[in-house]
C-alpha positions as CSV (number, residue, x, y, z in Angstrom):
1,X,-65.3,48.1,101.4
2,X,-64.9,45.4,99.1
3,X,-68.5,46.0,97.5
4,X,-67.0,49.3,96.5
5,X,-63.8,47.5,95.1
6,X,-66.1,45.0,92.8
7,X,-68.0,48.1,92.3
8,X,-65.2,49.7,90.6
9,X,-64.3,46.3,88.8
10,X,-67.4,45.6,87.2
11,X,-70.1,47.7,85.5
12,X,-73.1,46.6,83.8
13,X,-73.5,47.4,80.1
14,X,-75.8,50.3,78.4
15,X,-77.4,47.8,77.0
16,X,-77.8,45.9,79.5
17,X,-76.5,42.9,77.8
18,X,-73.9,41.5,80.1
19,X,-71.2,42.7,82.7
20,X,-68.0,43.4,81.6
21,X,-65.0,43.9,83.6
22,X,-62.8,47.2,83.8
23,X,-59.2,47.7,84.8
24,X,-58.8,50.8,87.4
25,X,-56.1,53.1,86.4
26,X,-52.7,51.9,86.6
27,X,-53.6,48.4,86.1
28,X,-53.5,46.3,83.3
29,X,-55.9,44.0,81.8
30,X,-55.1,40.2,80.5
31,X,-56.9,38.5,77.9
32,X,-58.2,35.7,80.0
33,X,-60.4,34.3,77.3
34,X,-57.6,33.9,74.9
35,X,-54.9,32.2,77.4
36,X,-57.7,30.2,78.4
37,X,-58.8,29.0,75.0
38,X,-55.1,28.5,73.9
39,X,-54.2,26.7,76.5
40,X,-57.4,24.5,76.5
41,X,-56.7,24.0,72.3
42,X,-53.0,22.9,73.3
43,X,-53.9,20.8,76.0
44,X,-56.6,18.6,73.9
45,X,-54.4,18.6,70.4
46,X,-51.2,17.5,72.8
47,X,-52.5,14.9,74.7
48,X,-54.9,13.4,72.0
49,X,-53.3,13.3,69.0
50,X,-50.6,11.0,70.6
51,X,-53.4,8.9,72.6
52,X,-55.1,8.6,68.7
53,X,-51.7,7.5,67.4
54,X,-51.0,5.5,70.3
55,X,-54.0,3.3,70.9
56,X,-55.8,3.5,67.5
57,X,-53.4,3.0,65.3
58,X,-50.6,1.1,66.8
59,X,-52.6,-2.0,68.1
60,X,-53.5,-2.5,71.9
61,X,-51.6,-1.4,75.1
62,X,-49.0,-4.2,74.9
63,X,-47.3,-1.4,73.0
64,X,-46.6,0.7,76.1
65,X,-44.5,-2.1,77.6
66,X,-42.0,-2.2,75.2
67,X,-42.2,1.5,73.5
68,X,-40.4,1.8,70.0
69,X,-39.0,4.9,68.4
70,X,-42.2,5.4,67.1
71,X,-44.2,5.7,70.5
72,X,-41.8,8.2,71.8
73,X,-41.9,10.4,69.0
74,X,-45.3,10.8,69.5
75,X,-44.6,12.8,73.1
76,X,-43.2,15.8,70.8
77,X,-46.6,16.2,69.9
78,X,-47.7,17.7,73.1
79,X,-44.3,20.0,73.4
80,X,-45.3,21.4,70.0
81,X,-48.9,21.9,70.8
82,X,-47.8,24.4,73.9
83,X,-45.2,26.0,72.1
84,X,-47.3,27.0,69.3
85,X,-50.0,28.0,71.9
86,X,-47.4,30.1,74.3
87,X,-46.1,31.9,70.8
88,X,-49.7,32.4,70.0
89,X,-51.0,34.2,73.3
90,X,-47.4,35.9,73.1
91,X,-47.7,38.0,69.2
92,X,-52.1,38.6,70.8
93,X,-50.9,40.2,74.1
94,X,-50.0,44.2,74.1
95,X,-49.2,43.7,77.5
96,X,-47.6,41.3,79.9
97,X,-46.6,39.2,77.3
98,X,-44.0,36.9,79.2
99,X,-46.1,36.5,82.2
100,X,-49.1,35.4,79.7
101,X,-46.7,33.0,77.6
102,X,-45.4,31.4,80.8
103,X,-49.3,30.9,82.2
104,X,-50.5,29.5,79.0
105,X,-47.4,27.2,79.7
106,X,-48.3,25.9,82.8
107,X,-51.8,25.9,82.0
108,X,-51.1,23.5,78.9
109,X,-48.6,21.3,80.4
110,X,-51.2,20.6,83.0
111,X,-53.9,20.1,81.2
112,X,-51.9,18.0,78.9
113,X,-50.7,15.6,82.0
114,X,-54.3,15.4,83.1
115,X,-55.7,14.1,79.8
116,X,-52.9,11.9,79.0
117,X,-53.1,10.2,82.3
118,X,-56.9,9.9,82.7
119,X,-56.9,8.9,78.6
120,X,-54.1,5.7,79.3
121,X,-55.9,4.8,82.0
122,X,-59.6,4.9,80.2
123,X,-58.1,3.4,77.2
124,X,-55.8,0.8,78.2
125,X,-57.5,-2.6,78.8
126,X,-57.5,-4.6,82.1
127,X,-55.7,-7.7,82.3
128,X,-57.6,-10.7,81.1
129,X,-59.7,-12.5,84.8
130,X,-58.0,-15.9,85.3
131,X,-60.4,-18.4,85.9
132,X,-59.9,-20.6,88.4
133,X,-59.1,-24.3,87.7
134,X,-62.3,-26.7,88.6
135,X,-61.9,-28.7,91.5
136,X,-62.1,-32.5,90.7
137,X,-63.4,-34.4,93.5
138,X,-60.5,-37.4,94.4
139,X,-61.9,-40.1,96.4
């Protein structure tokens, strides 16, 4: 039973090129490349353009302790990145646009996390190894 029901899903090209997948009647078909590709777009532009700005051009991670205006303006960066990418996939979609928009939303924002946590960890340096102080011998 569920042979016949991948069956019905995909079919193999004339040309034998490639499979592509078909949509029974009834259903309809999302454009899984392009809410992938958007979201994957947003989620890179978001998170590393403010990492860039962050720890390239403001100096070191002693920045993050005490954030100035500056550092906080860079976290509309990431909100601007998914917007643009949810309006994107939104106008390229005949159907199920909301449900597509709100995906590429969630798939964004937690790509976006992901690569601005793993990137502040990678990038931030580790505090400096005390040495400790030689023992005299007293006697």
């Amino acid at each position: 039973m569920l042979c016949t029901a991948v069956h019905h899903l995909v079919s193999i090209n004339d040309t034998g090129s490639g499979i592509r997948f078909t949509a029974e009647k009834g259903q309809r078909r999302m454009r899984w490349k392009l809410l992938l590709i958007a979201s994957l777009v947003a989620g890179l532009v978001g998170a590393g353009a403010p990492l860039g700005i962050i720890f390239g051009l403001l100096g070191p991670a002693q920045r993050l302790a005490a954030p100035g205006p500056l550092v906080l303006s860079t976290l509309l960066i990431p909100v601007l990145a998914i917007t643009a990418a949810s309006v994107f996939v939104y106008r390229h979609t005949a159907r199920r646009r909301q449900f597509q928009a709100m995906l590429t939303v969630l798939l964004a924002t937690s790509l976006t996390l992901a690569i601005l946590l793993f990137g502040s960890v990678f990038l931030s340096k580790p505090a400096p190894e005390t040495a400790p102080a030689p023992r005299r011998n007293v006697g």
